[in-house]
ROPA-516884 format. One record per residue (C-alpha): x, y negated, z negated. Coordinates in steps of 0.02 Angstrom, whole numbers, plus 50000, padded with zeros to 5 digits. Last residue first. Layout:
% residues N
XYZ/...
END
This chain:
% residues 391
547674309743684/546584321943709/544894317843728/544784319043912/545464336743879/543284340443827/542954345643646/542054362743641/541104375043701/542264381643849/542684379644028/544154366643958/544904353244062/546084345244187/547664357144130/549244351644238/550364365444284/552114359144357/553004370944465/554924368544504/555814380644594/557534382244653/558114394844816/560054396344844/560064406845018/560854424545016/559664435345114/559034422145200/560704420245286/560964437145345/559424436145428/559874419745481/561404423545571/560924419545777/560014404845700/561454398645606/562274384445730/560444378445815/559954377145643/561154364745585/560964354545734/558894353945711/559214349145519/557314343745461/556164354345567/557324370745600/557684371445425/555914371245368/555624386845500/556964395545423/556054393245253/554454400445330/553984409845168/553924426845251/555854425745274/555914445045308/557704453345241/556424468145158/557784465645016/557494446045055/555624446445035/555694456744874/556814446444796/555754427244840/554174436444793/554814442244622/555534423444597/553704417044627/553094426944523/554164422344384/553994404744414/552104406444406/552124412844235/553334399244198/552114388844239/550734395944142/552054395343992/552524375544007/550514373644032/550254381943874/551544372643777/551024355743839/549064360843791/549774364043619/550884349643602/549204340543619/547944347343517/546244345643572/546174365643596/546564371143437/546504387443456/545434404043396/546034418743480/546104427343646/545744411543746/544694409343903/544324398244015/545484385944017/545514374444158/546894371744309/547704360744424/549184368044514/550844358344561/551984370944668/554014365744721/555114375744810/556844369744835/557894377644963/559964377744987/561064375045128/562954372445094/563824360845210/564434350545035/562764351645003/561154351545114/559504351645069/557624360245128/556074356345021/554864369945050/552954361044978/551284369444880/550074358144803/549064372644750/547284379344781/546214377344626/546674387044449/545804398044340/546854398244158/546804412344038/547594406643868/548714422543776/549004427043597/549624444643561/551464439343543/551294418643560/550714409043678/550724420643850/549774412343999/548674422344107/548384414344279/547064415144369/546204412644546/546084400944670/546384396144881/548184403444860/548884398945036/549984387044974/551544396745029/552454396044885/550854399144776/550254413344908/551954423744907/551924424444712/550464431244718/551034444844843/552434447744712/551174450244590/550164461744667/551694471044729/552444467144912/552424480545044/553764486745161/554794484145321/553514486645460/554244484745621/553704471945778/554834457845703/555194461345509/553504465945425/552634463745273/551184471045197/550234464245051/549694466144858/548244477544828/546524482744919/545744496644859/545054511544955/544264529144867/545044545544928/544094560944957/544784577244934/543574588745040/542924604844994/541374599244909/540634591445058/539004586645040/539244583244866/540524572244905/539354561744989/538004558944864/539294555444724/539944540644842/538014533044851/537814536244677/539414524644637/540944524944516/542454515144494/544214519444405/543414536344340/543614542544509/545354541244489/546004546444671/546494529244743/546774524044895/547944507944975/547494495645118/548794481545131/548334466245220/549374454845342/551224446945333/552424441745462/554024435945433/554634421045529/556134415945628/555894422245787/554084415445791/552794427245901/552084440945791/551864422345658/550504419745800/550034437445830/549524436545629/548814420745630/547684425845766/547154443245682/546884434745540/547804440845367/547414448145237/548264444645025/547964451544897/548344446744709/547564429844726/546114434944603/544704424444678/545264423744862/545414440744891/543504441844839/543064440945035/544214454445089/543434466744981/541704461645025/542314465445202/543044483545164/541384487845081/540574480945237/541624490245361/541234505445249/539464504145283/537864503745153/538884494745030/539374497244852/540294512644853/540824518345038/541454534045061/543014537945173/543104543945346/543804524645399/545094526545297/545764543845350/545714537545528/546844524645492/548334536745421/549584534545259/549454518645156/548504507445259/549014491845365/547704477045388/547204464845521/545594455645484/544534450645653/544424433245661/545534434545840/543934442045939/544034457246011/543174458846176/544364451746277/545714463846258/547254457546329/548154451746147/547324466246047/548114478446176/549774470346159/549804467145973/549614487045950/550714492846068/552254481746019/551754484945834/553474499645825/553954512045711/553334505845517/551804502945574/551284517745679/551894530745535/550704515345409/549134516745510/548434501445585/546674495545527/545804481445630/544124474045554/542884463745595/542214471045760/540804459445845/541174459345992/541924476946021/540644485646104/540634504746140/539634511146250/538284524446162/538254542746215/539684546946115/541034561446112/541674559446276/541734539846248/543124541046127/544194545746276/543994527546348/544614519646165/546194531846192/546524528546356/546464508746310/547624513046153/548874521346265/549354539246302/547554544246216/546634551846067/545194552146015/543944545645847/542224543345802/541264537245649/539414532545667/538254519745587/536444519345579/535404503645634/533794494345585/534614476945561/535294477345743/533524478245797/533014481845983/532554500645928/533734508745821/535454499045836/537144513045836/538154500645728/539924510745761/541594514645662/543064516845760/544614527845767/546004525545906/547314541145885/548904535646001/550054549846075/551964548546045/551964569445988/551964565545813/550654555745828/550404536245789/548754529345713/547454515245757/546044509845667/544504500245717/542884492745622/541354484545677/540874492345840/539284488645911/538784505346001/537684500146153/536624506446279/535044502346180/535784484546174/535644483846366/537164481046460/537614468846610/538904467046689/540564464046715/540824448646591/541544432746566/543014421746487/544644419946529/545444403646451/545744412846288/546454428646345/547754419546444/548324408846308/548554424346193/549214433146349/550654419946354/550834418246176/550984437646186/552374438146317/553564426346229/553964438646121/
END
C-alpha cells in the first residue's frame, strides 16, 4: 500500500505537458466508468464535451466505450471510435462497476494514482451492476448526465442520507491499514412514476426497445482493503456521517407521540471517538452534540413549553442513537472499521496497539462502543414565539 502514497506524491510534484493541442482537437471528458469482464479484460466508458467552435459552452456530448488489458489500453482503444483526443482535466466523475469492485481496486487506484490528467476532486462512486450502463442512461433535469450526477452529489449534503467521497480522500483512507474506506453508491430505479422529465420521455421514445434505468443516489459503499464488502442503508450511511462528523446538515424527524412527529434541520455536528481502557479491556465512546431548529411540526404544539422542547430533543437524539447503532452493525458484519476507531487507538495507547494490530479485524468486530448525543434546539423556523423565550 505503500505504493500509492508514493505515486500520490509523485503525481503531485510532476507537472507538465507533451504538447500542444488545440481545443478543436479535443474531447473534454467529464465522466468515466470502469467495468470488469468475464474474460479479465477492462471496459473504460467515458462521456465527452465535444466543443463546437472555440466555445466550451456551445458543445454536444458523446458516450464511448472499449475495451483493453489495462485501463490505459483501454482509454487508447476508445480512440478508434472517436476523432476527438480525449482530455481528462476536467473529468468530475469516476464510476467503478460493482463485478470490478467487489474483486479487486488495485487496478483502478493505480491508474488514477499515475494519471496526471485526473485531478483528485473528481467524485469516486460504485454502481449497482455495470459503469457503462450508467453512463448510457437518460438524464432528467440536466442537459448531460455528468451534470445530473453532479447536482446529485451537491444536495448530499442537505439530506445526509448519501454519502461521496473524493478521489484523494478515498486513495488516502486506500492507503491506512487500519481504516475502511467509503465512497458513493450509485443505484437505478425502474418506477418511472418516482420522477418524471420531457427530456427522459424524448429518449425512450427513440428507442422503444430498450429498458432504461433512472439513477439515484442512496446510502454508501464500503470496502475492506482493495475489495468491496457491501453497502450501507440510508440510514446507516447517516449514521456513518454523525459519528464521523462529516454530516455538513440535514434533518432529523423526531417521534412525540403515535402520529405526532417535530422535524428538526440540524448544522454539522460536534462529533468525537473517545478511546478507554478497563481492566485491559478496550472499549469506545462516541459522543455527537447537534444544534438544531424546528421546522416543522405535524400538529399543533406548544412550542414555548419547556418539558416539551426537553422531550423532543431526548427523541431526536435517540433518533440519532439508533442510527448510529445501525452504522456501528453494519460496519462490523462488513468487518470494515469505517469510523477510524483503530486509528483512535493507535493515537492515545501506541503500546496497546502495537500488541492488537495484527487482530483488529477480529477486534472491531467485538469492541464495546457507547454513545452519547445531546440535541440542543437553538430556535424555531416558524411563526411563533422565539426558544429565547423559554425559560
Amino acid at each position: 500500500m505503500k505504493k500509492i502514497g508514493i505515486i500520490l506524491i509523485m503525481s503531485l510534484l510532476m507537472t507538465g505537458c507533451w504538447g500542444k493541442t488545440e481545443l478543436k482537437e479535443v474531447g473534454i471528458v467529464t465522466a468515466m466508468g470502469v467495468d470488469l469482464e468475464d474474460d479479465g479484460q477492462i471496459t473504460m466508458s467515458v462521456l465527452m464535451v465535444i466543443p463546437l467552435g472555440s466555445e466550451v459552452q456551445q458543445s454536444t456530448t458523446w458516450y464511448g466505450k472499449a475495451k483493453g488489458k489495462t485501463l490505459m489500453d483501454a482509454s487508447k482503444n476508445i480512440r478508434k471510435y472517436s476523432s476527438k483526443k480525449p482530455e481528462w482535466y476536467h473529468s468530475k466523475l469516476v464510476i467503478i462497476g460493482e463485478k470490478l469492485a467487489r474483486k479487486d481496486m488495485y487496478k483502478v487506484i493505480d491508474y488514477l494514482s499515475r494519471n496526471q490528467q485526473i485531478r483528485y476532486s473528481n467524485n469516486i462512486i460504485v454502481c449497482e451492476g455495470r459503469a457503462d450502463e450508467a453512463l448510457s442512461s437518460p438524464s432528467d433535469l440536466e442537459t448531460s448526465l455528468s451534470s445530473e450526477i453532479s447536482g446529485l452529489i451537491e444536495n448530499t449534503s442537505d439530506y445526509t442520507k448519501a454519502y461521496v467521497e473524493k478521489l484523494k480522500d478515498f486513495l488516502q483512507s486506500m492507503d491506512s491499514k487500519t481504516l475502511g474506506s467509503v465512497c458513493g453508491r450509485l443505484t437505478y430505479s425502474r418506477d418511472r412514476e418516482i420522477t418524471f422529465s420531457s427530456n427522459r420521455e424524448t429518449i425512450m421514445k427513440l428507442n422503444t426497445e430498450k429498458d432504461y434505468k433512472f439513477i439515484a443516489l442512496e446510502g454508501a459503499s464500503v470496502f475492506k482493503g482493495m475489495k468491496l464488502a457491501g453497502f450501507l442503508n440510508d440510514l446507516e450511511t447517516s449514521g456513518f456521517l454523525f459519528i464521523t462528523g462529516k454530516a455538513k446538515s440535514g434533518g432529523i424527524p423526531a417521534k412525540i407521540n403515535e402520529d405526532q412527529y417535530v422535524f428538526l434541520d440540524h448544522e454539522k455536528p460536534d462529533s468525537k471517538i473517545e478511546i478507554n481502557m478497563d481492566e485491559n479491556k478496550i472499549g469506545a465512546n462516541i459522543k455527537v452534540e447537534l444544534d438544531t431548529l424546528i421546522v416543522e411540526t405535524t400538529e399543533e404544539l406548544r412550542l414555548n413549553d419547556k418539558e416539551l422542547i426537553k422531550k423532543i430533543e431526548e427523541m431526536a437524539a435517540k433518533e440519532v442513537e439508533n442510527r448510529m447503532k445501525a452504522s456501528v452493525k453494519k460496519a462490523k458484519e462488513l468487518n470494515s472499521d469505517i469510523f477510524g476507531i483503530g486509528e483512535e487507538i493507535h493515537k492515545k495507547y501506541p503500546k496497546v496497539w502495537k500488541e492488537i494490530k495484527d487482530d483488529w479485524h477480529k477486534i472491531f468486530k467485538e469492541i464495546p462502543i457507547k454513545y452519547e448525543v445531546k440535541v440542543n434546539i437553538k430556535g424555531f423556523n416558524l411563526i411563533g414565539d422565539r426558544i429565547k423565550q423559554v425559560k
